[in-house]
N, C-alpha and C positions, 0 to 999 in steps of 0.2 A: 504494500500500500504506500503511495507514495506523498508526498504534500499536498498535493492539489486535489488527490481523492478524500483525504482527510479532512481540508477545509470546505469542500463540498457536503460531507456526511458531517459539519459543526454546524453548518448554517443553520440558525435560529436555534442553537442549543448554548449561544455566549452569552446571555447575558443583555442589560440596555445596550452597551456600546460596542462593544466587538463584534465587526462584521464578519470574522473568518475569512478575510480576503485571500484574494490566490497568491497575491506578493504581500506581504505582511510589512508594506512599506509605512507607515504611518501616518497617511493620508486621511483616511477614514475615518480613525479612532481622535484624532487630534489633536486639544487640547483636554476628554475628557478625563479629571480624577475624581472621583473613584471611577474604575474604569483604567485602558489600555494607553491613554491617551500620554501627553506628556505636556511640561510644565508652563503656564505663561500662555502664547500664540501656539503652543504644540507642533513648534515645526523642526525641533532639535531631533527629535525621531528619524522626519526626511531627510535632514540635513546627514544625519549618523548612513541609512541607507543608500543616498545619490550619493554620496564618497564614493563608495567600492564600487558604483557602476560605473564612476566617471576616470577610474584605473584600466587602462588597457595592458591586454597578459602579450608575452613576447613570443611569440608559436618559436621551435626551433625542434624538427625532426629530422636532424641528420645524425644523429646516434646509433648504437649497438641498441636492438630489439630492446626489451624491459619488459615486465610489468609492475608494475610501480606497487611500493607499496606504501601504505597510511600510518603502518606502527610508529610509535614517538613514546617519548619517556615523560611522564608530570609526577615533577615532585619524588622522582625514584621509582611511580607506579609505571608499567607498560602498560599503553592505549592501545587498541586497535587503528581510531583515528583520531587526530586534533583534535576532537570538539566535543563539550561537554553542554551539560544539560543548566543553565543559568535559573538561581533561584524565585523565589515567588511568592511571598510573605503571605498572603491573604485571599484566596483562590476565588471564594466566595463575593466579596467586598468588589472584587476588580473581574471577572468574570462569570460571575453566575454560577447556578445550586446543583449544577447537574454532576460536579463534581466540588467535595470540599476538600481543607487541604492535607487531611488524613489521606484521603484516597488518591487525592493528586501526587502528592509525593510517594504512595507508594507504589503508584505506576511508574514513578518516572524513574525512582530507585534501582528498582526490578529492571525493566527494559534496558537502563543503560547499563549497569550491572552486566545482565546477559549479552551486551551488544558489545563489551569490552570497552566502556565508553566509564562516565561518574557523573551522576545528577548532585546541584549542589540543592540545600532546602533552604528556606527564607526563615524568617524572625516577624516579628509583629506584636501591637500593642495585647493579643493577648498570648498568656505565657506560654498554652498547651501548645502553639501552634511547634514552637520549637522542641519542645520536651517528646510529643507524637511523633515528629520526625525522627528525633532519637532513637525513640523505640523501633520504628521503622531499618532504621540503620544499622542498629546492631543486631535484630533480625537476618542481615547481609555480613556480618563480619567486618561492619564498619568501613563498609564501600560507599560515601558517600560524604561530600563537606557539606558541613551546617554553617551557615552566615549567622552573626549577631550582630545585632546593630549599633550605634554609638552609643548606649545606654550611660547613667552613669556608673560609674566605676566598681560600684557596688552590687550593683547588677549582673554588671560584664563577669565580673566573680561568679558570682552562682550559675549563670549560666555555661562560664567557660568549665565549673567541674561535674557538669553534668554533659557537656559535650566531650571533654578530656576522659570520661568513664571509659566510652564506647570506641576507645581509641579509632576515629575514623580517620582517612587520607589524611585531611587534614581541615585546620578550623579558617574560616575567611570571618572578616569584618566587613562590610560596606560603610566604607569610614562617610561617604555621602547621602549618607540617610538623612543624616540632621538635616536635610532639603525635605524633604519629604514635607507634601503640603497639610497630612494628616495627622504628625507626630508633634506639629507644633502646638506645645502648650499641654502636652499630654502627660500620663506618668504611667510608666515610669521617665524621666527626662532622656531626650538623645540630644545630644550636642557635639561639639567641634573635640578631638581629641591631640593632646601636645605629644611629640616626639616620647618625651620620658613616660609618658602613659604607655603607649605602645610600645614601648623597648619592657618595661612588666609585662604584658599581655604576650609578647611574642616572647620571654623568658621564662614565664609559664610552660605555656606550649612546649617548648623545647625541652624544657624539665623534664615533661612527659613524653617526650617521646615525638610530636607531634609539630609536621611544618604550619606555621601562619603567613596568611595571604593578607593581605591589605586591599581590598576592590576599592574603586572608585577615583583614579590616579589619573589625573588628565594636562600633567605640565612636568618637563624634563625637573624643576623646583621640587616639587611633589614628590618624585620618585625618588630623588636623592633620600628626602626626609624619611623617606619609606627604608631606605637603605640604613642607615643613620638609626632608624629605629629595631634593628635585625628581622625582619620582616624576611621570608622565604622567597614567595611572589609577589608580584603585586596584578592586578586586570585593571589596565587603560578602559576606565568608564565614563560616564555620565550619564548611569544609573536609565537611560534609555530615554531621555530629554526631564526624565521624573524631578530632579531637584535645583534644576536654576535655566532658563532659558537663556537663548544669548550666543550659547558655549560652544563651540569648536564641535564636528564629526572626530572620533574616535580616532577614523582612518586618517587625518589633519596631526593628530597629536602623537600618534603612535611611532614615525620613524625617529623624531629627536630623542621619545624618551627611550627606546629601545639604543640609540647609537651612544645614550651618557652611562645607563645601567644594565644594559642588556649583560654584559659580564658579570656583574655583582648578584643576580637575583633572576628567577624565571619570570619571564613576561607573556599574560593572555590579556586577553582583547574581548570585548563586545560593542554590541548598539551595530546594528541596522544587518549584520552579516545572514545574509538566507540561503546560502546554494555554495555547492562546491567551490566556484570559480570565487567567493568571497574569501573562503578559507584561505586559499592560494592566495590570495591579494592578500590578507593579515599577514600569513608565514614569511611572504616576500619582503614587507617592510620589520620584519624583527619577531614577531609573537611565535610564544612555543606550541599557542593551543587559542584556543577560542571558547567562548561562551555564547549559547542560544538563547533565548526563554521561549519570548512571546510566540512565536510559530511552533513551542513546543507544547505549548497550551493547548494550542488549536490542535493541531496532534492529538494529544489526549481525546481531545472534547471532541474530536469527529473517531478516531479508531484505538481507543482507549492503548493497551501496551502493543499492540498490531501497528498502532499508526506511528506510535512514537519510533518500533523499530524500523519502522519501514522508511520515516524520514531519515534514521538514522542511517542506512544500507542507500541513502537518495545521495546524502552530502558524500558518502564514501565514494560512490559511482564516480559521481560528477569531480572529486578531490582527484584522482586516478585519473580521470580525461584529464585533466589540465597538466597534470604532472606527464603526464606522456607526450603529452601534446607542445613543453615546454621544455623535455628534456631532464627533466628531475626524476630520477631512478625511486627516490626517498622521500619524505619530509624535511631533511638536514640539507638536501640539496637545492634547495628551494631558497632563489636570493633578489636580491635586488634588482639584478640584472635583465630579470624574468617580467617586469611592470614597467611602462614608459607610461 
């Protein structure tokens, strides 16, 4: 089952705003929150998506036969291919009842799990949403990152030794939550986090055993302080136009900060990536890996873990064309030279 069969069999099962479009470009959904939409004019969505189509890939087939293949290494784990399943804090709130996010996430778990792929899970103002995921996770032998959000400090505690239990991949923060149009003024508090916060929270982790990601990184500045704070990874975001309108395509921000820390720390990437040929555009400019969500929603909600693996076996196909198609045997061979 591929994407477009999937958001075919969603239609009218999203929710008010999500149309289940066929390119999940963020034209539709626009500026609605609650809902798929993003912050402000709602056009930082577009802006994340017409990036990667306005990269053209470099064809070159005069090489030794191949068939390429998708395995990559994240965080020590081996992938099948680049791309992971991007979290989702509130299933219900932002997409409608036909799935909540007990069930949601543990579709998404299972399917990437079995697809050799890792679904991350969201955080939200209520607490089961993360603790269920939990359970969900270590269910799996702890195949899966949990996001926590910028809580405060005292929170992040509780949370992070109830995520640290279930030794999963490993733990992410969405340090750009504090954007979030819905957390403001709420409690428990999220707000901005300083460098020496984060050097605790990724000292933690480490203690145990466990790499931390930093999401939501969008300026060569940023990444530094990411580094600076022992951080493992960071994901070049802006949370999918969700927390400040205005702001730069992913695919805009990604080459400088890959070219200042790309040695220091592994780098993925989200916002607007849908089809093989986007993958190959991130890997080009620096990322080890990539993150989906919204299209993976639609997945679910049109072919519950059928859809989910069937997109996932879509972005592999289409990863493989382009790497043949480009000359890249691998994933590791995949460079700059490959995009004008």
């Amino acid at each position: 089952m591929d994407y477009q069969s999937s958001s075919s069999l969603a239609h009218g099962q999203m929710g008010e705003w999500c149309k289940a479009c066929p390119v999940c470009n963020g034209r539709a959904c626009g500026a609605h929150i609650p809902g798929p939409g993003a912050k402000g004019q709602g056009t930082v969505a577009v802006r994340n998506y017409d990036a990667w189509q306005n990269m053209r890939l470099v064809m070159d087939t005069i090489h030794d036969e191949f068939a390429a293949s998708c395995e990559t290494t994240v965080l020590g784990r081996s992938l099948a291919l680049p791309v992971m399943i991007g979290p989702v804090g509130d299933v219900n709130r932002h997409y409608g009842d036909k799935y909540n996010t007990v069930t949601y996430n543990g579709a998404i778990l299972r399917a990437a799990s079995s697809a050799g792929s890792l679904a991350w899970t969201g955080d939200g103002l209520d607490g089961t949403i993360m603790t269920k995921a939990l359970t969900l996770m270590d269910e799996l032998g702890g195949q899966g990152i949990p996001t926590i959000k910028p809580w405060s400090m005292d929170v992040i505690s509780e949370k992070l030794e109830d995520a640290l239990a279930i030794r999963p991949v490993a733990v992410a923060m969405d340090i750009d939550a504090a954007g979030l149009p819905f957390l403001r003024g709420q409690q428990p508090p999220a707000g901005a986090k300083s460098v020496r916060q984060l050097r605790q929270i990724a000292k933690r982790c480490h203690d145990a055993g466990t790499p931390f990601i930093l999401k939501g990184i969008m300026s060569a500045r940023g990444a530094h302080k990411a580094v600076d704070a022992g951080v493992d990874a960071i994901v070049v975001s802006n949370h999918g136009g969700r927390v400040l309108d205005g702001v730069p395509a992913t695919a805009e921000v990604l080459p400088q900060i890959a070219s200042e820390v790309g040695s220091d720390l592994q780098i993925f990437v989200d916002g607007g990536i849908r089809c093989g040929a986007d993958v190959f555009r991130a890997l080009a400019l620096g990322a080890s890996a990539v993150l989906i969500c919204r299209p993976f929603v639609v997945a679910t909600f049109g072919g519950g873990e059928e859809g989910i693996a069937g997109y996932l076996e879509q972005l592999a196909r289409e990863l493989m064309d382009c790497m043949e198609m480009c000359g890249a045997p691998t994933v590791a061979d995949i460079d700059r030279d490959m995009l004008m």
